[in-house]
C-alpha positions as a Python dict, from the first residue, in 0.01 Angstrom:
ca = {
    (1, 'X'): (0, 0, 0),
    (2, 'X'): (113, 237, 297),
    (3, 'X'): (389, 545, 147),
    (4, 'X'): (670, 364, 267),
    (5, 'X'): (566, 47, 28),
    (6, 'X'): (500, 225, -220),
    (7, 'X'): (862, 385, -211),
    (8, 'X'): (1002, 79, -159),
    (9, 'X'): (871, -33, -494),
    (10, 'X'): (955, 243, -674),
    (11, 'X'): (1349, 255, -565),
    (12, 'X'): (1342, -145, -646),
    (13, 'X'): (1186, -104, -993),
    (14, 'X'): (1424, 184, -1103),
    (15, 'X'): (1678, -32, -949),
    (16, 'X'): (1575, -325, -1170),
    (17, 'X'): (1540, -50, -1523),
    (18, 'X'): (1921, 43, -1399),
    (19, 'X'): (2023, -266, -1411),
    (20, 'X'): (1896, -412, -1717),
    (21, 'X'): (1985, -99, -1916),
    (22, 'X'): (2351, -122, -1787),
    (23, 'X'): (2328, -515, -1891),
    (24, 'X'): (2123, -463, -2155),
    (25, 'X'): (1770, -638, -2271),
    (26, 'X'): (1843, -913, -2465),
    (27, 'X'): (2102, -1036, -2189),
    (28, 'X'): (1880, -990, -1950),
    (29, 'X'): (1627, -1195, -2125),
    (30, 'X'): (1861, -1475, -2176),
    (31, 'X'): (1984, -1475, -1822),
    (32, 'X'): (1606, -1475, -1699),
    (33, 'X'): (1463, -1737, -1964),
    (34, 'X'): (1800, -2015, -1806),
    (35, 'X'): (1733, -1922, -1449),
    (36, 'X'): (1379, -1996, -1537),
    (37, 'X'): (1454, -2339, -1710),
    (38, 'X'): (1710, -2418, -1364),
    (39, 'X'): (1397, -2353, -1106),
    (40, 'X'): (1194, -2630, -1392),
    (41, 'X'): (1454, -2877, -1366),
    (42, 'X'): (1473, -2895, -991),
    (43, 'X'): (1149, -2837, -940),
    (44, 'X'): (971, -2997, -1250),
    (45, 'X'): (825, -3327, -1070),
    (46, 'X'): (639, -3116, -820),
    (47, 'X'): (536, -2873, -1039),
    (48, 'X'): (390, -3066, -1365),
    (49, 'X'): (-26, -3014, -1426),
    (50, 'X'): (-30, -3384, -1472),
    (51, 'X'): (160, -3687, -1441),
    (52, 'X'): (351, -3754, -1747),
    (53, 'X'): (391, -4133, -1794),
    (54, 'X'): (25, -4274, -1785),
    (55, 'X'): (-111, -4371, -2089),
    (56, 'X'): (-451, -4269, -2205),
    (57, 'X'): (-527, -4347, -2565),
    (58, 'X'): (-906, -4240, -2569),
    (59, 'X'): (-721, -3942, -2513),
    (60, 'X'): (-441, -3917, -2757),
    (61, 'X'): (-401, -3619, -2956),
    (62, 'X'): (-632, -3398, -2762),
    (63, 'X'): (-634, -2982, -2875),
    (64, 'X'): (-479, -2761, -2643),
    (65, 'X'): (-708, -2679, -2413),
    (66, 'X'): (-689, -2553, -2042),
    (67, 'X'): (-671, -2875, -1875),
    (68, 'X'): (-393, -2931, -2102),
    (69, 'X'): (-197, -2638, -2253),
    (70, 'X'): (-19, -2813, -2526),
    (71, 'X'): (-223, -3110, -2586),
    (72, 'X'): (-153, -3477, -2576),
    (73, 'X'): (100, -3704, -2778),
    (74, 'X'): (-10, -4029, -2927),
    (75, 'X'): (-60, -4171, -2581),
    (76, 'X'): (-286, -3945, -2471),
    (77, 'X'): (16, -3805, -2229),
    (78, 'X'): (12, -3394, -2162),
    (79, 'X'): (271, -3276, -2353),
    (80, 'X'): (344, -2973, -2112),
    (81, 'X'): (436, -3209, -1822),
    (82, 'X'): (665, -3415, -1990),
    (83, 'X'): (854, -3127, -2162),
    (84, 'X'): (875, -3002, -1801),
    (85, 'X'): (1001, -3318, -1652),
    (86, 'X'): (1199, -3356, -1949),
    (87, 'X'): (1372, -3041, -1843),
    (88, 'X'): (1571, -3233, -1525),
    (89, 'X'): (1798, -3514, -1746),
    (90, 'X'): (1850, -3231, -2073),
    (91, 'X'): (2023, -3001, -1833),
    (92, 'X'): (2196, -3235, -1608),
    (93, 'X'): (2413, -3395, -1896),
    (94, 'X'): (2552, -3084, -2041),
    (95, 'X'): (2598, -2956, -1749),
    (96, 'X'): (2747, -3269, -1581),
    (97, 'X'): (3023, -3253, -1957),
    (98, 'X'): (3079, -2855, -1891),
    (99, 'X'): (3194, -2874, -1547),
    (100, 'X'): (3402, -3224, -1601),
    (101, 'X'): (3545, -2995, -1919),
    (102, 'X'): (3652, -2743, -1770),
    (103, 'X'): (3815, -2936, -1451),
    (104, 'X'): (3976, -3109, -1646),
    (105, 'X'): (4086, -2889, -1942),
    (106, 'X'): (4169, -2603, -1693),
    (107, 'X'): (4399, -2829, -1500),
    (108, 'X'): (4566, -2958, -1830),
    (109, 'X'): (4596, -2602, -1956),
    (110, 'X'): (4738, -2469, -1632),
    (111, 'X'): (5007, -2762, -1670),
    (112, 'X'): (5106, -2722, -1971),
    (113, 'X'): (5158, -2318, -1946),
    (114, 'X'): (5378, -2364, -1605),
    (115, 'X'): (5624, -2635, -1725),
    (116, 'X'): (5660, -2560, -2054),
    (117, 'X'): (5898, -2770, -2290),
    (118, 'X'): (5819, -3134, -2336),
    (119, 'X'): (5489, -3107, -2125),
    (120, 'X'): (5345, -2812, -2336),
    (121, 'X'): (5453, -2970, -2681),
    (122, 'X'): (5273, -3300, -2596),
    (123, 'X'): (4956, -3157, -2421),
    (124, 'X'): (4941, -2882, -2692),
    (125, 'X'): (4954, -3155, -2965),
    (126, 'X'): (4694, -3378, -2812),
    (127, 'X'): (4484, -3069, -2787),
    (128, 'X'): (4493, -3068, -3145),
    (129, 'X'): (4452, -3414, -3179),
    (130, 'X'): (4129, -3440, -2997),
    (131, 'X'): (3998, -3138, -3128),
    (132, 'X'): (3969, -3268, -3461),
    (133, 'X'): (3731, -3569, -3355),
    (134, 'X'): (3364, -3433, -3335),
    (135, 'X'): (3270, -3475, -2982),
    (136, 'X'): (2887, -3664, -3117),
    (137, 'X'): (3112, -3942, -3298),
    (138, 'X'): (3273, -4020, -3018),
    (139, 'X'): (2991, -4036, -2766),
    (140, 'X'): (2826, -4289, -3059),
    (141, 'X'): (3081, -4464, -3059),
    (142, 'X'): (3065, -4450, -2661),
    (143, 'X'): (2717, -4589, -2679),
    (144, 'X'): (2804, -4865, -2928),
    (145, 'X'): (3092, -5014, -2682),
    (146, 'X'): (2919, -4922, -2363),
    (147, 'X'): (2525, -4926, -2435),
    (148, 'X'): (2232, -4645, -2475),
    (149, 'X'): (2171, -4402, -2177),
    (150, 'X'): (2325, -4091, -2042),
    (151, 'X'): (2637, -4229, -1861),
    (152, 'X'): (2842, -4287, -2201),
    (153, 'X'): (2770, -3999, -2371),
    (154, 'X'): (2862, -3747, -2076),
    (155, 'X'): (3171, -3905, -2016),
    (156, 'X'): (3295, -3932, -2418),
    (157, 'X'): (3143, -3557, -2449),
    (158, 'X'): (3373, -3498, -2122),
    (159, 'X'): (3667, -3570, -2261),
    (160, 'X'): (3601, -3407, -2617),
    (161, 'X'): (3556, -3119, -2513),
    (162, 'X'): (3848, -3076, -2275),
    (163, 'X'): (4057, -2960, -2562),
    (164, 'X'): (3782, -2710, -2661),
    (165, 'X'): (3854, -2540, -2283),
    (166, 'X'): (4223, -2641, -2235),
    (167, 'X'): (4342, -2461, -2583),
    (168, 'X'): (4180, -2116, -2470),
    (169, 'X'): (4311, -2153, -2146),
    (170, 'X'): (4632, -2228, -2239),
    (171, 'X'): (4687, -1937, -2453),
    (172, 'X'): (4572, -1696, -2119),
    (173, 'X'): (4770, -1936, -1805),
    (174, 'X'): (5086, -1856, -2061),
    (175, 'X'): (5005, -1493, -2019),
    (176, 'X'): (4956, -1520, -1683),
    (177, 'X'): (5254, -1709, -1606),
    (178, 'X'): (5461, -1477, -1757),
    (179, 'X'): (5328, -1151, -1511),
    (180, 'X'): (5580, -1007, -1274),
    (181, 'X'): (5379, -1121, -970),
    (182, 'X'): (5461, -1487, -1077),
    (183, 'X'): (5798, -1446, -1054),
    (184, 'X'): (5768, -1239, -702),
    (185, 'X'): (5564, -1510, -547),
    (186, 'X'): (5840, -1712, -667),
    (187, 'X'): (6097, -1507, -506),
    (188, 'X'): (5918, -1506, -174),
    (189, 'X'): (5869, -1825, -159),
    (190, 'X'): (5558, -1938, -250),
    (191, 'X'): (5538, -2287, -366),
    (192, 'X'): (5417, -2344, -714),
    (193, 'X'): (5074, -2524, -624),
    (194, 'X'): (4941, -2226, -406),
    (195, 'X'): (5035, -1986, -670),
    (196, 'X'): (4812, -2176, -948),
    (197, 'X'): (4540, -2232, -676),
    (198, 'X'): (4541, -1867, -522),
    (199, 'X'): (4681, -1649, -817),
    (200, 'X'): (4666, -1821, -1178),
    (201, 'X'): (4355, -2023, -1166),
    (202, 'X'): (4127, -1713, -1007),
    (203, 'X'): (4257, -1504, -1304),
    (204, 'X'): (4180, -1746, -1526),
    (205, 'X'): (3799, -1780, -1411),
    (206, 'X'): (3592, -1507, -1620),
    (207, 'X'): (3727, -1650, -1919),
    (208, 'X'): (3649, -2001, -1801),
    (209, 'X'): (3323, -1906, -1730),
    (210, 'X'): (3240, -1785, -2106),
    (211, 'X'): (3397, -2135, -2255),
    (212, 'X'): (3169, -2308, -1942),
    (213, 'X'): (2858, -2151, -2122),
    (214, 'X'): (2982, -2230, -2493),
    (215, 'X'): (3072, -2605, -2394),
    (216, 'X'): (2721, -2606, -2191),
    (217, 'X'): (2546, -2487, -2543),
    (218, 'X'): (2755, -2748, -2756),
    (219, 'X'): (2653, -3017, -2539),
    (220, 'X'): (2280, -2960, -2513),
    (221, 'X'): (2294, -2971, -2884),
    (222, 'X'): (2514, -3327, -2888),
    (223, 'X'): (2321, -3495, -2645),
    (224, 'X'): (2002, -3411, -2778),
    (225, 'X'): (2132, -3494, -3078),
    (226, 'X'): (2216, -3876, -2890),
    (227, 'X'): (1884, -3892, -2783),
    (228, 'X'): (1730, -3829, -3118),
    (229, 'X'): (1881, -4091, -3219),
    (230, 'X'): (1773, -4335, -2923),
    (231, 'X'): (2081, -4403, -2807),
    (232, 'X'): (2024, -4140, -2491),
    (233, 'X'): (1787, -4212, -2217),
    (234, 'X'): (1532, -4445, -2264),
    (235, 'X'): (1195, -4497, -2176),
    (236, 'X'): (1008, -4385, -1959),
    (237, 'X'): (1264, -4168, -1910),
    (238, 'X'): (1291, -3892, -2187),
    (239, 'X'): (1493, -3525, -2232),
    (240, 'X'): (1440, -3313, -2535),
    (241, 'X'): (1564, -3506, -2761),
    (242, 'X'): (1377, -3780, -2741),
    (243, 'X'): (1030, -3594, -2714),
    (244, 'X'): (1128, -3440, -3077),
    (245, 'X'): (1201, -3765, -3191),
    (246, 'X'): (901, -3937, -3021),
    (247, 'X'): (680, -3649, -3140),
    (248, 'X'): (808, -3636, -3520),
    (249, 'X'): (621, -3921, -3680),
    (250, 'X'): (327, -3678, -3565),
    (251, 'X'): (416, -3383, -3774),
    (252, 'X'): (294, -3575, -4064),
    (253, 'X'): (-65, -3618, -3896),
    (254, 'X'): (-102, -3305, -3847),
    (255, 'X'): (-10, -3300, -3436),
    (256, 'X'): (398, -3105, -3465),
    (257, 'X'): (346, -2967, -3122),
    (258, 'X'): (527, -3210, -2948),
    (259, 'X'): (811, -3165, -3136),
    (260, 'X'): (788, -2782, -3224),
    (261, 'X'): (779, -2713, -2844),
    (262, 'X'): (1079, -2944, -2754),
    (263, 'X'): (1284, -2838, -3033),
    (264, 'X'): (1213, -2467, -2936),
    (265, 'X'): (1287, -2496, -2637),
    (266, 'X'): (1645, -2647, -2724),
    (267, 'X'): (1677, -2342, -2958),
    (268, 'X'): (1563, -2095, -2752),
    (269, 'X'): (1824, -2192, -2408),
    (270, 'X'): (2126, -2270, -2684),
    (271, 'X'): (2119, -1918, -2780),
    (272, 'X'): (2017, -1766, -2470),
    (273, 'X'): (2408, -1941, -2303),
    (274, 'X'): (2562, -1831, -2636),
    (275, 'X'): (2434, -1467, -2584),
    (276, 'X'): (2518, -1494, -2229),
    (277, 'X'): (2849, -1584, -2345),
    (278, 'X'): (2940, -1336, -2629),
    (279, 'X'): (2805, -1090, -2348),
    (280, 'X'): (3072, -1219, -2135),
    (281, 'X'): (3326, -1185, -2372),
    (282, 'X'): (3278, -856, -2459),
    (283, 'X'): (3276, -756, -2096),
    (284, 'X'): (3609, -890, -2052),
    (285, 'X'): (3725, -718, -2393),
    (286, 'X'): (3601, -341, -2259),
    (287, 'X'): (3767, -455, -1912),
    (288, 'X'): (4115, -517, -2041),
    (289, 'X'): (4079, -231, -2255),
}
């Protein structure tokens, strides 16, 4: 490397050390383990050693090996490239419930906090309402009336966890609403649309963000937990879920790495967005300090 590279790589690496010492390690892990698991999911059919649906059973239960990192499942499929595949449909869904959530529960909560009266009463009440129905009996119940795959559940998990967003939210568009610049905008002339759109709502997005990750984590858990049970996707088609359930009846044989290396990975991206989003919080705590 010529001087000037070899600067160049020095000021980026202390740059990097700076950086993760100001955000801190295990953050920093987190953050780097789901921007790794993003660049799988939209990239995981190019990117898989081998192709994940043919079935080879002179081949079934191979040893991890080189050729195949993981092994084989019962079908002689590599387990690696369908957890990586699998990647694509277990992020979509929660993500697809997070961002329908928080639409949704930020517009509610935004309502309710500007009216007031009648409007907050009934929106604060059906908060409460839907909060105490767990969001996986519902999306089963979804799937009973509407049939297995992903559509049901995403939309039932959409709607509870609006409450989940909309009570948080609530509790800060109040606050907000209540700031002398409200009322000055007011004064000036400002209708009450472009205040929410250009004032409340932009004040309101770090702590949407945090309940974005939270609801993200819940509903990785809840669908997985849907696809467990077969209700989810179904084959060929499979997320997490289904590979642990799929990969269970071969714990007993003496093959659990099918469903050891699913189920970790579920574990290990849960807590990495709840980490992610108690490191949020606290950032937000220290900044209104």
């Amino acid at each position: 490397m010529t001087p000037g590279q070899l600067v160049f790589a020095g000021l980026s690496r202390r740059r990097l050390y700076r950086t993760v010492a100001t955000v801190g390690w295990i953050p920093a892990v987190c953050a780097a383990w789901m921007a790794l698991i993003v660049v799988v999911a939209v990239f995981g059919p190019w990117i898989t050693p081998h192709d994940p649906d043919p079935v080879d059973l002179y081949n079934a239960y191979a040893p991890s090996s080189l050729a195949h990192p993981l092994g084989t499942d019962e079908s002689g499929r590599d387990i690696l490239s369908r957890l990586i595949v699998a990647t694509g449909p277990s992020l979509l869904g929660p993500a697809l419930v997070a961002t329908a959530s928080a639409l949704f529960g930020t517009l509610l909560a935004v309502t309710a906090a500007w009216f007031g009266g009648w409007a907050d009463a009934v929106l604060s009440r059906t908060f409460d309402i839907m909060f105490a129905l767990p969001g996986l009996i519902i999306a089963i119940f979804a799937v009973a009336i509407f049939g297995p795959g992903l559509t049901a559940p995403v939309i039932a998990l959409s709607i509870a966890y609006v409450p989940v967003i909309g009570r948080v939210l609530r509790a800060a568009a109040t606050r907000e609403r209540n700031l002398p610049y409200v009322a000055a905008l007011t004064v000036q002339g400002a209708s009450k649309l472009s205040i929410c759109l250009r004032h409340v709502i932009p004040n309101l997005l770090p702590l949407l963000t945090v309940q974005f990750g939270l609801v993200f984590s819940y509903a990785i858990i809840d669908l997985g937990g849907i696809s467990y049970l077969g209700l989810g996707l179904q084959p060929p088609a499979s997320d997490w879920g289904s590979l642990v359930a799929s990969g269970q009846n071969a714990i007993m044989a003496g093959y659990p790495t099918q469903a050891l290396a699913a189920g970790a990975v579920i574990l290990i991206t849960v807590v990495s967005a709840n980490l992610l989003s108690d490191r949020l919080t606290q950032a937000l705590e220290m900044g209104e300090r």
